[in-house]
C-alpha positions, 0 to 999 in steps of 0.5 A: 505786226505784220501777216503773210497769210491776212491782211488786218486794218481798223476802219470807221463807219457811218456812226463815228469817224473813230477807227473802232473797227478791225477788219481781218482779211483771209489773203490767199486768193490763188488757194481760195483763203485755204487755211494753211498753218501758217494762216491758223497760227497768224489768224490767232495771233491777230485776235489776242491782238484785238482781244485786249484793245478796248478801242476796237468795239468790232470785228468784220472777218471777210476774204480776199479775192472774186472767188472764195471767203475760204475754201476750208482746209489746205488739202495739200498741206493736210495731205502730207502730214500724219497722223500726230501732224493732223491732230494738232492741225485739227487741234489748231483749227478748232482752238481758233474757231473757238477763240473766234466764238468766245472773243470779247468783241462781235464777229461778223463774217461777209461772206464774199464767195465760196464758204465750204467745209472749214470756210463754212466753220469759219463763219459758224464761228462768227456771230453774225454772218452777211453773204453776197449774192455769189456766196455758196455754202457748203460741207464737202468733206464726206465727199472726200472721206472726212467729216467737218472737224473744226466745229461744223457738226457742232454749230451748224446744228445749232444754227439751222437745226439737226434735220437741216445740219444733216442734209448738208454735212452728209449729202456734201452739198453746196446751197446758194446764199438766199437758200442759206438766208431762208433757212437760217445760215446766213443773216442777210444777202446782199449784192456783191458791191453792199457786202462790205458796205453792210458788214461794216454798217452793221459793225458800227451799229455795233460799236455804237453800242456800250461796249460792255452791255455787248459783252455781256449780251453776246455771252449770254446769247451764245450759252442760251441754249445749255440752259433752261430759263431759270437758269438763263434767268440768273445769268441775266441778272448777274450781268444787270448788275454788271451793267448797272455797275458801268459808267456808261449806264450813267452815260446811256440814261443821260443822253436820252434825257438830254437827246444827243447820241451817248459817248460810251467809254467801256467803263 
């Protein structure tokens, strides 16, 4: 399938020449990866895409350009709709931002720019997030009357905290990137010629990795904090189970008798 809006392609790392990783690029340089419409609608398209290929193990989402991993919503285009318009633009968004979160492989977003307002969401989404030493974060959007729509009150909270979540949604400030690593935002920083380098090195430690234990793992990560420990408890043993059910279980524990690097298969 080809994009307008994206670029998409498979690369290999340092851990295995298989092609086992996909890498989506936000392509709209002249509007700062805006997200128009078109952009949402092929983003989402290309992860059911990558959703059901067992070969991809990971997800590296960065943006084209010197300038912006994404500057968020297209203002011009969300100016010209109405009100019905708006609803499902904004439904649309947070359908994807969602599918991002929920997706059966790791997201990781290298933030190569500017991240603001839905940019920002965008890798609130991801699970990972690397920034170049460039990037500046930020939640714009009460500086021009809006509130973050596509799950920033939401995921930035849990990310950083409340207290920290409410300095940046309602002062609409920007924060460079190390303040975003010392304060949780961002996982790591790195120089704007590693970023892709460590995204994708951290990407194939990824796929390296039995594919469904990462599963399983990321899930239950991701709903730890609706649940106390009890409950957190029993999920984890279910997915044990799950894992004590898989191949490559079998595969992991033998290749540690036998001191070679396991071949997992997803099985």
């Amino acid at each position: 399938m080809e994009y307008k809006t994206i670029t998409y392609g498979r690369e290999g790392s340092f851990l295995s020449p298989e092609e086992n990783i996909a890498v989506i690029k936000l392509n709209k340089p002249e509007s700062l990866n805006a997200f128009s419409p078109e952009m949402l609608t092929e983003l989402e398209n290309v992860l059911d895409e990558i959703s059901k290929d067992d070969t991809i193990r990971s997800v590296i989402i960065t943006g084209a350009g010197e300038r912006a991993f994404s500057s968020g919503a297209d203002l011009k285009t969300a100016s010209s709709l109405d009100e019905a318009g708006v609803r499902k633009y904004m439904d649309q968004g947070q359908r994807l931002f969602r599918k991002i979160e929920d997706l059966n492989k790791p997201v990781i977003a290298a933030i190569n720019g500017w991240a603001l307002g839905g940019g920002l969401e965008l890798a609130a989404a991801c699970d990972i997030r690397i920034a170049s030493e460039e990037a500046k974060l930020g939640s714009p959007e009460v500086r021009i009357g809006l509130i973050p729509g596509w799950g920033g009150t939401q995921r930035i909270s849990k990310i950083i905290g409340v207290g920290r979540a409410e300095e940046l949604i309602l002062t609409g400030g920007q924060i460079g990137a190390k303040d975003a690593e010392r304060i949780g935002l961002v996982n790591k920083v790195v120089s704007k010629d590693e970023l892709m380098s460590t995204a994708n090195w951290t990407a194939g430690q990824i796929a390296a990795n039995a594919p469904i234990a990462v599963r399983v793992a990321k899930k239950l990560v991701k709903k730890s904090p609706e649940l106390n420990i009890l409950d957190g408890n029993k999920l984890e043993l279910d997915g044990i189970i799950q894992c004590f059910r898989t191949e490559d279980l079998r595969e992991g524990v033998q290749s540690v008798f036998e001191k070679r690097s396991p071949q997992f298969k997803g099985k």
